[in-house]
C-alpha positions, -999 to 999 in steps of 0.1 A, spaced: 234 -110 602 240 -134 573 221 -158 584 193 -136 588 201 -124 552 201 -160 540 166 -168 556 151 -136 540 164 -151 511 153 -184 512 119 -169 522 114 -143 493 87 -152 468 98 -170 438 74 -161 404 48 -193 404 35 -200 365 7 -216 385 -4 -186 404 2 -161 371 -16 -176 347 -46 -182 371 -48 -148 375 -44 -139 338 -77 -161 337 -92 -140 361 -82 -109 347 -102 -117 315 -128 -129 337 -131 -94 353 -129 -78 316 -158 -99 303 -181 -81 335 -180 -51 310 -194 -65 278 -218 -83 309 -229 -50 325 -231 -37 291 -263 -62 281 -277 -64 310 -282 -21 312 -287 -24 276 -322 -48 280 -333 -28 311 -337 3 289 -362 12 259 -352 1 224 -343 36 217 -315 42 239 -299 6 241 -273 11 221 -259 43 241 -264 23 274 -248 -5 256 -217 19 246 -218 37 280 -199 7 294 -178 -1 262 -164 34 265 -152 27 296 -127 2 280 -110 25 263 -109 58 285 -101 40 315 -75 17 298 -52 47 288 -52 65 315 -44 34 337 -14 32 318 -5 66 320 -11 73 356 -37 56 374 -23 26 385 10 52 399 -18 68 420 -37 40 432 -6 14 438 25 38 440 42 46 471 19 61 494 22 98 498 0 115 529 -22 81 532 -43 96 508 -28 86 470 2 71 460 26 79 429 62 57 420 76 70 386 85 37 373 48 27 371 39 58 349 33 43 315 42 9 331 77 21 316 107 13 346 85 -24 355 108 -56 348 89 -83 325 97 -106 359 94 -81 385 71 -94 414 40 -74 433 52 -67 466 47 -101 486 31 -117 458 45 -147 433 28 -129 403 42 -102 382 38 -66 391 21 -65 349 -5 -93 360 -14 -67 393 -17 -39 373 -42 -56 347 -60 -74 374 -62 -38 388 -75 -28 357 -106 -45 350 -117 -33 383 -110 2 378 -132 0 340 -162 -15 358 -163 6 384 -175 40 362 -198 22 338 -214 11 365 -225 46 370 -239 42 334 -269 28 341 -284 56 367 -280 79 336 -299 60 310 -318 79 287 -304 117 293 -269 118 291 -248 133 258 -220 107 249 -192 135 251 -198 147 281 -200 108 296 -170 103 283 -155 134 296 -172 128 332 -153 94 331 -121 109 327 -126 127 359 -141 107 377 -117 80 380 -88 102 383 -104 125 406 -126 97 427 -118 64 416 -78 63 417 -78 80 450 -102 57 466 -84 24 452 -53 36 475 -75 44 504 -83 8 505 -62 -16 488 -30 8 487 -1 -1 510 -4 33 530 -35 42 521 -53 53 552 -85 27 553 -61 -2 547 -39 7 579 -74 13 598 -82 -20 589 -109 -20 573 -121 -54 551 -130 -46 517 -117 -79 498 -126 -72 463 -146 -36 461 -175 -31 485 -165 5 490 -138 7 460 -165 -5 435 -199 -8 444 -204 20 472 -174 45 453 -200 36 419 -234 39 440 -228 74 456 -210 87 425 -245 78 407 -263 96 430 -246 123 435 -251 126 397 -288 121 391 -292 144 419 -275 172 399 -287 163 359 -327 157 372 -351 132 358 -357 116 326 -387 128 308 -416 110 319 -405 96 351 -438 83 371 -454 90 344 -440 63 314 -439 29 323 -405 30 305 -401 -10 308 -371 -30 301 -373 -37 260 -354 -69 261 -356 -91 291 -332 -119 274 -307 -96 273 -307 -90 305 -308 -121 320 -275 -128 294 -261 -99 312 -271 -113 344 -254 -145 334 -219 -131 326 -220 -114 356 -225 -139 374 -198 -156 352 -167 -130 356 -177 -122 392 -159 -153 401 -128 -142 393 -136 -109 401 -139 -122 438 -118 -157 437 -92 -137 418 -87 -112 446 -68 -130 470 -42 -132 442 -32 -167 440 -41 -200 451 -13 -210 478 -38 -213 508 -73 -216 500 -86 -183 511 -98 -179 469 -115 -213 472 -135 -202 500 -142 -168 484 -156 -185 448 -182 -209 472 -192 -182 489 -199 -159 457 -221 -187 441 -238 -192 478 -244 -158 484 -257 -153 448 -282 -179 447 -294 -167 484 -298 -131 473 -315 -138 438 -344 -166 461 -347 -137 487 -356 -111 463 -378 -134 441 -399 -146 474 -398 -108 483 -413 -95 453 -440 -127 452 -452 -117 489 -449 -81 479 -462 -80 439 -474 -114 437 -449 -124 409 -419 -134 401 -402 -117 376 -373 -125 355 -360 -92 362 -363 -97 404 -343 -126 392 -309 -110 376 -315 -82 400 -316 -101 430 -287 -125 417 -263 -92 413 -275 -77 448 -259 -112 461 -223 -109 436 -227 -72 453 -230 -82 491 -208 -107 493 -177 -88 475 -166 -70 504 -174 -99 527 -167 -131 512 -134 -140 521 -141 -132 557 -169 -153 564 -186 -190 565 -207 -204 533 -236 -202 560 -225 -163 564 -228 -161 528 -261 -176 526 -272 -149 554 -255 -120 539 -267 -128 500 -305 -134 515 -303 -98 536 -291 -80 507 -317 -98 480 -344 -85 509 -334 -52 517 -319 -42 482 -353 -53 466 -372 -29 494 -343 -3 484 -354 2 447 -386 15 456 -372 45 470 -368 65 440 -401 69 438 -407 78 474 -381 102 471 -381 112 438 -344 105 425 -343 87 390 -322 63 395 -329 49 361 -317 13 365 -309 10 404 -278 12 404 -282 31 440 -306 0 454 -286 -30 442 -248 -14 444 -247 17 470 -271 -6 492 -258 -40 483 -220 -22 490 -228 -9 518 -251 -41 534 -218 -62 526 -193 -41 538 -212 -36 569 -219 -73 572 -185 -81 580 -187 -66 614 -216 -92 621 -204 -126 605 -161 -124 599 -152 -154 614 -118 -147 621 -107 -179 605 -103 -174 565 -83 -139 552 -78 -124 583 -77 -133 627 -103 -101 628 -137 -116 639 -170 -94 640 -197 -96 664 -212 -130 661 -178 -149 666 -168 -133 693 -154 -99 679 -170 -71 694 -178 -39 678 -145 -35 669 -150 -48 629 -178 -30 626 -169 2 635 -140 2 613 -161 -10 585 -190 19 593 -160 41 589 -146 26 554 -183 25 537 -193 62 551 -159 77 540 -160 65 507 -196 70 504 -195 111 512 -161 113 494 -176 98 459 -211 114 463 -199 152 469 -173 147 441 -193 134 416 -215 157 418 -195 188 418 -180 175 384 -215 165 367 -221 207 377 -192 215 367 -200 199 335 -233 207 330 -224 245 335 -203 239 309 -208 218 280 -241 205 296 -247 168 305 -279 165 288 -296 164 259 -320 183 245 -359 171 258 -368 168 219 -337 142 213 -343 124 247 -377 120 237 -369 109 199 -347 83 211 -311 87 224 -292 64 198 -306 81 167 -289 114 184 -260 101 200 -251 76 175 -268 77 145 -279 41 147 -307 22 158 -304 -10 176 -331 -31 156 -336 -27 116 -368 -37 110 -370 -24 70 -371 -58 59 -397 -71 82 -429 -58 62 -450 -80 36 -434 -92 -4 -463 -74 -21 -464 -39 -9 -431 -26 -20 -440 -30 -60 -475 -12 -52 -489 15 -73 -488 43 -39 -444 29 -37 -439 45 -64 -454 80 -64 -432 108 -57 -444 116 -18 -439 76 -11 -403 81 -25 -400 112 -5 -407 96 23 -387 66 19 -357 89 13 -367 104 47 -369 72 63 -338 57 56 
């Protein structure tokens, strides 16, 4: 017995400075997608609600935030309860958690988990955001955020990543949020659009992006934070599983963002800056649930299937008539679910995991636990998030009123507009005779 005792021992992980601050790194990595997501919605829309989309995902930082530190990383990482949520007192407030205290099996600090953990969970809900754009009333965003990831979100997180939770005992492969994220995100989005109805002029506005830089910045830090996003979810750096996640994340990338861009030039005879970013975050997407589980030739596979098919996918809001507003259900509920489904085809069996999917000699085996985790979490976050947006809109109403939505969205919401363009008119006209009669003042007053 005391040997065994010493070898546990000897064999317990020891706090590595190397392994922490990498993923403090990675943790403000994962914090910058916000600010990331919140340009590149905020170019996709018209000038005159860029500013809500813009603070759509900014609000996230805050709401989400508190309530981590209250109770949501109890219920997604606490001791699991029923396989369905977890809860351990000492992580309410992040009160009873020593300064050197280790996650479970890990050589970083429980604190560095939890604010990993974090940046996922205020991602996950403004990446409903942009489904919404031009409707929603700020209040009741901000309220359907506070439900959402307590009621969705938290629960899910367990599920998956959660010592207990049941799809991590299944099995199920979901290294950094195919079905957490992007799927959990992708139903709740349409579940909600399906409920709060379509923007004023749908198929009948063009209702183009207003600022295409801006979304291929967006694009950019994206791209940018999704490396530790992905590289950062191993949790350290002791055996190369996060090295072989980050090349596959900028393989899978570039595959999905050249797929989508030779799609849309056989298919619209361009290519657009905008098939571009899209098709560049279709890849970060695909390969999230997949990456660490597969070859860099996988990843070139899965990022060009998902550039293809999530490109067709964006179509279908007009076949269907869903206003998806900025595709968040083509690019992250199809991207999710073409990833997580993926793994089942290309897992080699050889980087996080001995599981090995069909094409290396697997089976079905992969796959049908995989069709399980993505279909789960997919009905779960679709029927919930829509019973709370009608909850909400029987209540104190999700949208605004057709006259504001029209008038712009930010002049409502926010009493701001994103562009000033008073000082942008000729020197001369300001000193003119009509300035300075009493309707022109009138009307200046009005104005400002």
């Amino acid at each position: 017995m005391a040997s065994a005792i010493t070898t546990l021992a000897a064999d317990a992980p020891t706090l590595s400075s190397a392994n922490t601050g990498f993923m403090l790194i990675c943790s403000a990595l994962v914090m910058l997608m916000t600010p990331g997501l919140a340009f590149f919605y905020g170019g996709m829309v018209r000038v005159k609600s860029s500013l809500n989309m813009l603070m759509m995902s900014f609000i996230s930082l805050g709401i989400v935030t508190i309530l981590w530190v209250l109770y949501g990383f109890s219920l997604a990482f606490g001791a699991d309860s029923g396989s369905l949520i977890g809860w351990t007192s000492d992580y309410v407030g992040l009160s009873g958690i020593g300064i050197t205290e280790l996650w479970d099996g890990y050589t970083i600090p429980v604190y560095v988990f939890a604010v990993f953990q974090l940046m996922f969970a205020i991602i996950t809900p403004a990446l409903i955001s942009g489904a919404l754009a031009d409707r929603v009333k700020f209040s009741a965003w901000a309220l359907f955020i506070t439900l959402w990831v307590t009621i969705v979100y938290f629960p899910v997180a367990h599920w998956v990543w959660g010592a207990g939770g049941w799809l991590f005992e299944l099995g199920v492969i979901d290294f950094a949020g195919g079905t957490a994220v992007h799927i959990n995100a992708g139903a709740a989005a349409l579940g909600v659009i399906l409920v709060i109805g379509k923007r004023v002029g749908f198929k009948k506005d063009p209702m183009r992006p207003h600022s295409l830089p801006l979304v291929m910045l967006g694009a950019g830090l994206l791209w940018f934070g999704w490396f530790g996003f992905n590289a950062g979810s191993w949790l350290g750096n002791d055996d190369g599983v996060g090295a072989v996640m980050f090349v596959n994340t900028q393989v899978a990338t570039a595959a999905a963002m050249l797929a989508w861009l030779g799609y849309e030039k056989l298919r619209h005879g361009s290519f657009t800056t905008l098939g571009a970013a899209s098709g560049a975050v279709a890849g970060l997407v695909a390969i999230t649930p997949s990456g660490g589980s597969c070859s860099p030739l996988g990843a070139i596979a899965i990022g060009a299937i998902a550039g293809v098919v999530c490109a067709m996918a964006v179509g279908l809001k007009y076949k269907f008539g869903y206003d998806d507003s900025l595709d968040v259900v083509g690019v992250h509920l199809v991207g999710g679910v073409i990833g997580s489904l993926l793994v089942g085809l290309f897992a080699t069996g050889g980087v996080q995991s001995d599981a090995a999917g069909l094409f290396y000699g697997g089976g079905l085996e992969q796959l049908g636990k995989q069709a399980v985790g993505v279909f789960s979490v997919l009905a779960y976050s679709l029927v919930a998030s829509a019973v709370l947006a009608f909850l909400l809109d029987k209540t104190i109403g999700m949208r605004v009123p057709e006259d504001d939505e029209v008038s712009g969205i930010d002049q409502v919401e926010h009493a701001e507009t994103a562009y000033d363009f008073s000082g942008a008119g000729g020197g001369t006209s300001s000193r003119s005779t009509a300035a300075s009669t009493p309707a022109a003042a009138a009307s200046k007053k009005v104005d400002a």
